[in-house]
mmCIF file of the C-alpha atoms, coordinates in Angstrom:
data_MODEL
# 
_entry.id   MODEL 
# 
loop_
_atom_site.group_PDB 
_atom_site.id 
_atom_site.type_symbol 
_atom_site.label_atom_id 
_atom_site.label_alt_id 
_atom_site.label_comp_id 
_atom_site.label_asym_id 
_atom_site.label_entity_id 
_atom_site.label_seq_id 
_atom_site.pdbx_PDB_ins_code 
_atom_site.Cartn_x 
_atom_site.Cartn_y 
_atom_site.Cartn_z 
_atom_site.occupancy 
_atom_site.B_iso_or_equiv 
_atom_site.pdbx_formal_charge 
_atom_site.auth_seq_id 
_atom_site.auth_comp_id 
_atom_site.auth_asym_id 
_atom_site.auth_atom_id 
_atom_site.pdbx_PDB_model_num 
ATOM 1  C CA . UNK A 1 1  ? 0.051   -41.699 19.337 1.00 0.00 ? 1  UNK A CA 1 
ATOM 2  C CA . UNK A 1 2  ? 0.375   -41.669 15.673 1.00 0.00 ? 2  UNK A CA 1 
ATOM 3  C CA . UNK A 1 3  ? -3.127  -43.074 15.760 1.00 0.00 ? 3  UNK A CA 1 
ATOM 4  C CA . UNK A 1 4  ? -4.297  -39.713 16.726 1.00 0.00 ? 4  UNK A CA 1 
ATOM 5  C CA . UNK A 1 5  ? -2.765  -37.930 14.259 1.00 0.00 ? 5  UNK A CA 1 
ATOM 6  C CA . UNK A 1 6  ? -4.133  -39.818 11.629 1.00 0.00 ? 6  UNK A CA 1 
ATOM 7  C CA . UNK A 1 7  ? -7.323  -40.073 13.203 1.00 0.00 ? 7  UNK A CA 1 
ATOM 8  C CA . UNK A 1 8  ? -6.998  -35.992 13.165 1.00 0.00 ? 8  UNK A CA 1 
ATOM 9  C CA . UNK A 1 9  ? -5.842  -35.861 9.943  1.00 0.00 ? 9  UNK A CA 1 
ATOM 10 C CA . UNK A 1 10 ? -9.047  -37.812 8.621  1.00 0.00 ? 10 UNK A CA 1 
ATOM 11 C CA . UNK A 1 11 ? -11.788 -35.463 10.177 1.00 0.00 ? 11 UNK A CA 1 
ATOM 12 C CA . UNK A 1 12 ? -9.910  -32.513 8.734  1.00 0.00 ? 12 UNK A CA 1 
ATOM 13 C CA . UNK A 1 13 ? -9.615  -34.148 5.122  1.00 0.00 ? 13 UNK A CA 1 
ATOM 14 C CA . UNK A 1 14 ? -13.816 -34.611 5.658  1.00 0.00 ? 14 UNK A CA 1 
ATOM 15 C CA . UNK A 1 15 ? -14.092 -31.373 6.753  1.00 0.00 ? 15 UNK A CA 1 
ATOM 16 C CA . UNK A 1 16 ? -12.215 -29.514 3.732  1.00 0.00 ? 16 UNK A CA 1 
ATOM 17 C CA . UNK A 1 17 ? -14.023 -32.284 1.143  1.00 0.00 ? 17 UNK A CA 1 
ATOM 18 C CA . UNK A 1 18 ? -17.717 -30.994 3.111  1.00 0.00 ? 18 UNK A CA 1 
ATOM 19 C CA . UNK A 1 19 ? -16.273 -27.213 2.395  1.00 0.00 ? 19 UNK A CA 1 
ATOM 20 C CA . UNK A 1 20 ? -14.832 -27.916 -0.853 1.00 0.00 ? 20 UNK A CA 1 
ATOM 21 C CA . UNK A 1 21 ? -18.386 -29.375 -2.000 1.00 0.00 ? 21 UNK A CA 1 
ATOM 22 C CA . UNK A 1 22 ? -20.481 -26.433 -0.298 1.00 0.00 ? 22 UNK A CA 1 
ATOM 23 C CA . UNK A 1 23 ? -18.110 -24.121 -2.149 1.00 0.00 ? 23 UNK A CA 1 
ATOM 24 C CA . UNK A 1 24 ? -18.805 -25.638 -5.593 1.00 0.00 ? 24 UNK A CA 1 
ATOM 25 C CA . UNK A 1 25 ? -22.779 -25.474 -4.757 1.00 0.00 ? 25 UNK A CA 1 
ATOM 26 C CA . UNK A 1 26 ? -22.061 -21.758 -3.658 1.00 0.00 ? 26 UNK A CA 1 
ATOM 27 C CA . UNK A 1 27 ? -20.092 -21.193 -6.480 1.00 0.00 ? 27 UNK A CA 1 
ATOM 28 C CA . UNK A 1 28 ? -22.614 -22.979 -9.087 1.00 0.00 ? 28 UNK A CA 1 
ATOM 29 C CA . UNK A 1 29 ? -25.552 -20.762 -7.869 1.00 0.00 ? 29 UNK A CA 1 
ATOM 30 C CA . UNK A 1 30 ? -23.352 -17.340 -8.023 1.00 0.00 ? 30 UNK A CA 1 
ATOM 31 C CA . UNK A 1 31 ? -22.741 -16.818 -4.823 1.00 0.00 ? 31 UNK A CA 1 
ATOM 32 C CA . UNK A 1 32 ? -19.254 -16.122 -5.440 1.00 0.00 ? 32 UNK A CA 1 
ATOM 33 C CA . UNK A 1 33 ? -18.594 -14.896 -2.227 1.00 0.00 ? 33 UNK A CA 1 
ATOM 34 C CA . UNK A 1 34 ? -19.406 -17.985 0.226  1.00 0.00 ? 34 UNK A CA 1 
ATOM 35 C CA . UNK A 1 35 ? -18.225 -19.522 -2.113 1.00 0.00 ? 35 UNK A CA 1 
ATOM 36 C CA . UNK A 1 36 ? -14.758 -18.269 -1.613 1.00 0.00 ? 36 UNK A CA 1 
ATOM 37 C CA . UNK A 1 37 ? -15.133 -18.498 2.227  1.00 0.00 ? 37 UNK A CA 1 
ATOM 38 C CA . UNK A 1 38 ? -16.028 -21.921 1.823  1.00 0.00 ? 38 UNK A CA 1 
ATOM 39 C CA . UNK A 1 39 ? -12.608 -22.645 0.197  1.00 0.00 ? 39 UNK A CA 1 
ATOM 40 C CA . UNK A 1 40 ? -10.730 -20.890 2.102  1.00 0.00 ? 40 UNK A CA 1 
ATOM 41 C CA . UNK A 1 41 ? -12.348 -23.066 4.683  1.00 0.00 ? 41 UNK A CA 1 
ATOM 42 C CA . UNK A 1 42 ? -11.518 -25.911 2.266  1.00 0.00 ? 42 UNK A CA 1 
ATOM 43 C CA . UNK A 1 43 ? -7.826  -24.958 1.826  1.00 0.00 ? 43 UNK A CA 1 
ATOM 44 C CA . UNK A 1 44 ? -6.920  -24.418 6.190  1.00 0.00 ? 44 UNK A CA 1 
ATOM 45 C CA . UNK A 1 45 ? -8.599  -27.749 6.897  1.00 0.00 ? 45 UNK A CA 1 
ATOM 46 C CA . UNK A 1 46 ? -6.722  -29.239 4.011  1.00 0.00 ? 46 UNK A CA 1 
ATOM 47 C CA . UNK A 1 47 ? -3.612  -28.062 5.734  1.00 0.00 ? 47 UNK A CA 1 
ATOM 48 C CA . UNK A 1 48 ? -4.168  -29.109 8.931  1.00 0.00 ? 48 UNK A CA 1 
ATOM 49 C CA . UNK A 1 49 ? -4.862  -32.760 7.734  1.00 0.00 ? 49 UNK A CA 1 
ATOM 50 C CA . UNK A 1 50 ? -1.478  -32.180 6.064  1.00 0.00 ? 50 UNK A CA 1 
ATOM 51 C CA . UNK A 1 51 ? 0.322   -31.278 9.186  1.00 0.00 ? 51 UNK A CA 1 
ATOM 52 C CA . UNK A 1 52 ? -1.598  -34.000 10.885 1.00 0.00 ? 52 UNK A CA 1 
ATOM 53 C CA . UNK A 1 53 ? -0.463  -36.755 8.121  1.00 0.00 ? 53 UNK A CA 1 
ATOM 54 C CA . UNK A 1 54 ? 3.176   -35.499 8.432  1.00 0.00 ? 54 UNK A CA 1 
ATOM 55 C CA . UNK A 1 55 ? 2.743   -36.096 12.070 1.00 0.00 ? 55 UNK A CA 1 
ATOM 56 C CA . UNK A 1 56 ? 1.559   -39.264 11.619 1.00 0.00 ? 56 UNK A CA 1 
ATOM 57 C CA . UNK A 1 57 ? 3.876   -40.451 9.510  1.00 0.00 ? 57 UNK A CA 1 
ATOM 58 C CA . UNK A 1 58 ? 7.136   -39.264 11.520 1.00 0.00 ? 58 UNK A CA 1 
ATOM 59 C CA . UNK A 1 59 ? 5.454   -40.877 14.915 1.00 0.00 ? 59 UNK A CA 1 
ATOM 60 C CA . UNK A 1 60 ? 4.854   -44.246 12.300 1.00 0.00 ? 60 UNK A CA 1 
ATOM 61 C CA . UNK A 1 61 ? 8.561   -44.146 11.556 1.00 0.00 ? 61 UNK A CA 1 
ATOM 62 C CA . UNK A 1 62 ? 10.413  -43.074 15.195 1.00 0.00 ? 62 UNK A CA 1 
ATOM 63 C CA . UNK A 1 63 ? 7.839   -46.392 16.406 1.00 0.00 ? 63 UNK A CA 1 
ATOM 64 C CA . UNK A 1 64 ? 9.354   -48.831 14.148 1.00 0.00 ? 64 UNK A CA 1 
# 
């Protein structure tokens, strides 16, 4: 079980580093406006890995 929430947490921390870098491209050609959806893309991924990782870790501790 806690397996699955790290494995979850994972894809979203790739997912939000993918945004965060497509922001910064966005962001270094001017287009400061998908850039800014791209981080805000960034920024919900990046808090579902945290929920994910919290998850994790309280499943890691009730298991041992």
């Amino acid at each position: 079980m806690a397996h699955d929430s790290h494995k979850k947490a994972a894809e979203h921390h790739e997912h939000a580093a993918k945004a965060h870098h497509e922001a910064a491209e966005h962001h270094a050609k001017g287009d400061h406006e998908a850039a800014h959806e791209h981080a805000a893309k960034a920024h919900e991924h990046s808090t579902h890995a945290h929920h994910h990782s919290t998850e994790a870790q309280q499943q890691s501790v009730t298991h041992t």
